[in-house]
C-alpha positions as CSV (number, residue, x, y, z in Angstrom):
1,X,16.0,8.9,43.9
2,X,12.5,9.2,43.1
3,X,10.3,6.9,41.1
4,X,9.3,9.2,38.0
5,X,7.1,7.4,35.4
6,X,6.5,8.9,32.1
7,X,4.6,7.9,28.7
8,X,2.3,8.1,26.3
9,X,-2.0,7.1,27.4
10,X,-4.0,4.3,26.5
11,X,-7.4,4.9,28.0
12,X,-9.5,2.1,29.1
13,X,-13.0,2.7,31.0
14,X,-14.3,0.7,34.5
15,X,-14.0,-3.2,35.6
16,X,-11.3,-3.7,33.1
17,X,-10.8,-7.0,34.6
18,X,-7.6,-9.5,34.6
19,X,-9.2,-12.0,32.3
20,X,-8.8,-9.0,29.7
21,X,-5.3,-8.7,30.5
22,X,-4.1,-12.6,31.1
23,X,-6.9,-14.2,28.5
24,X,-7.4,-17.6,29.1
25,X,-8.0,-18.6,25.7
26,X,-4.6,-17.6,24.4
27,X,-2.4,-19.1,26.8
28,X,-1.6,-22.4,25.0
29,X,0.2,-19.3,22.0
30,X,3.6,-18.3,21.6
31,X,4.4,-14.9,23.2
32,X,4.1,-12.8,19.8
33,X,0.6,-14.3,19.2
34,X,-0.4,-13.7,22.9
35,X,0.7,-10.3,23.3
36,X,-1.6,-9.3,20.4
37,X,-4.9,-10.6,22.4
38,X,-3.3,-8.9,25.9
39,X,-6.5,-6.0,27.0
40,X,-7.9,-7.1,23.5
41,X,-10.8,-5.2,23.6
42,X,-8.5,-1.9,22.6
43,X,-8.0,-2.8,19.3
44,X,-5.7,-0.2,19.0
45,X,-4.0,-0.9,22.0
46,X,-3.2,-4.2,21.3
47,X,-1.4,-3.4,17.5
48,X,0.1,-0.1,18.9
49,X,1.3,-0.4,22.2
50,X,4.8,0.6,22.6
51,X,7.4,0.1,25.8
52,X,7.5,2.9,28.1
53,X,3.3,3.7,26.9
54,X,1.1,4.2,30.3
55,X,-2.6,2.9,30.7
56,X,-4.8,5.5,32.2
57,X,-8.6,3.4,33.2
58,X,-11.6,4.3,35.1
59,X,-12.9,2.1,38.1
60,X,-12.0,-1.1,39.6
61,X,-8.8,-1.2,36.8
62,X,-7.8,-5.4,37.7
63,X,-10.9,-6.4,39.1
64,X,-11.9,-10.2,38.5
65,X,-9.5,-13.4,39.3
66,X,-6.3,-13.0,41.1
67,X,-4.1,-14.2,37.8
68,X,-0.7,-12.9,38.4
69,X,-0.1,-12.9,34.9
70,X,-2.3,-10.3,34.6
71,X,0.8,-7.6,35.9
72,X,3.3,-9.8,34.4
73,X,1.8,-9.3,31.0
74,X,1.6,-5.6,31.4
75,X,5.2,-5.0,32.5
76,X,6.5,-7.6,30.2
77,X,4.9,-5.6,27.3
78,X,6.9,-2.8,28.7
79,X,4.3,-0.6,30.1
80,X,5.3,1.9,32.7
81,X,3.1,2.0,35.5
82,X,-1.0,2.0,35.4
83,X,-3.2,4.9,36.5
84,X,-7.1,4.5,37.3
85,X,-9.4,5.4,39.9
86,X,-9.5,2.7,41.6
87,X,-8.1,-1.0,41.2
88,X,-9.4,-4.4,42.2
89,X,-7.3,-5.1,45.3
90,X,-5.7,-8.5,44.3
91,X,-4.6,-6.6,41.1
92,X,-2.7,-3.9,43.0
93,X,-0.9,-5.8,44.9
94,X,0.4,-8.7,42.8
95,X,1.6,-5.3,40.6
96,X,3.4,-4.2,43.4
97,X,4.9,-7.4,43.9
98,X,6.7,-7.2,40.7
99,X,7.5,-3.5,41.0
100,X,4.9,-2.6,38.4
101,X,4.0,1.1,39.7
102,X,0.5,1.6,40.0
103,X,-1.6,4.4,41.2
104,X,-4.9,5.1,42.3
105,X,-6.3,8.3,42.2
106,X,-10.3,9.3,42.5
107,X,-11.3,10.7,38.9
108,X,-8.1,11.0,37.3
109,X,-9.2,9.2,34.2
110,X,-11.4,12.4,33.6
111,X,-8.2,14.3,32.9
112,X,-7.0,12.6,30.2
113,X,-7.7,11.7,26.4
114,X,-6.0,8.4,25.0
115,X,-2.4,9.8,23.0
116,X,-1.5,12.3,26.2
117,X,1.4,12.6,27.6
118,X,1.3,11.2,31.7
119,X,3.8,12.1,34.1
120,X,3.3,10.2,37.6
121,X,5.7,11.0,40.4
122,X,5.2,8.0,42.5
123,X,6.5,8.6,45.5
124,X,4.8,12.3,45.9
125,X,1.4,10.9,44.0
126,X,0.9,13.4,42.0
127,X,-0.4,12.7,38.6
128,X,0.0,15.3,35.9
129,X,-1.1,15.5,32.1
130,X,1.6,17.0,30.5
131,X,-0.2,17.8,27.2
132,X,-3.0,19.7,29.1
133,X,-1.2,21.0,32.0
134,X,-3.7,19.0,34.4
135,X,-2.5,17.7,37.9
136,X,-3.9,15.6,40.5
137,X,-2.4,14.2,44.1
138,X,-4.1,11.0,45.3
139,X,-4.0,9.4,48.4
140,X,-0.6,9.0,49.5
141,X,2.0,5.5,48.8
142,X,2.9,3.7,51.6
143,X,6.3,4.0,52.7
144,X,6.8,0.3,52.2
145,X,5.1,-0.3,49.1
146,X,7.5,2.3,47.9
147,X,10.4,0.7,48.7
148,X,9.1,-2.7,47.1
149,X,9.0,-0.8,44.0
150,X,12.3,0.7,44.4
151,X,13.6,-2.5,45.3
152,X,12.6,-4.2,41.8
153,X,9.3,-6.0,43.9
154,X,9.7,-9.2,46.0
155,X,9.5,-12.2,43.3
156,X,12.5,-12.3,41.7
């Protein structure tokens, strides 16, 4: 069975990096305090976010420290996988790791407006706006990072 993510888009631009996503200065706060300061410069994002919501960013989506908590956070706010054009390397692969789809895809941000509706077929990487009727197909998943994924990652 195929890996098919859907959800609604919170847009972020470049270098969106992990220190955004796992801030430091929060750590010490209970889980409802911290999840409000998680990618805290959204505003919006950070009061609205709902499970199953996708982030859609421009370049280098991750970039920064290699904080695993960075992914962690994401998934354990309940967001379905992470779309940019490009992602810092570390990033990617601790998402992997913890079956957090992610998918890089050269200028897909350009195809979408924050409050669309994303459909990403993982294992065929394609990318498709559902509210505009925009598709994309990025480079392609390896076999094996697939089947991390589909596996539920490799840290239990």
């Amino acid at each position: 069975m195929g890996i098919i993510v859907t959800g609604r888009v919170w847009k972020f631009g470049d270098h969106i990096n992990t220190d955004y996503i796992s801030p430091g200065f929060a750590k010490s706060a209970s889980w409802e305090e911290y999840k409000k300061h998680i990618l805290h410069v959204h505003k919006a994002f950070t009061e609205n976010a709902q499970p199953g919501d996708v982030i859609v960013a421009g370049k280098n989506f991750g970039c920064g420290s290699s904080r695993e908590s960075a992914p962690e956070n994401l998934q354990r706010l309940g967001i379905g996988c992470v779309v940019a054009d490009s992602f810092g390397r570390i990033f990617f692969r601790n998402c992997i790791a913890i079956a957090l789809p992610v998918f890089a895809c050269e200028e897909v941000s350009e195809i979408f407006e924050e409050g669309n509706q994303l459909e990403l077929d993982f294992e065929d990487s394609v990318v498709k706006n559902l509210t505009t009727g925009g598709e994309m197909k990025g480079s392609p998943i390896t076999s094996d990072l697939i089947n991390i994924v589909k596996r539920g990652g490799i840290l239990e």
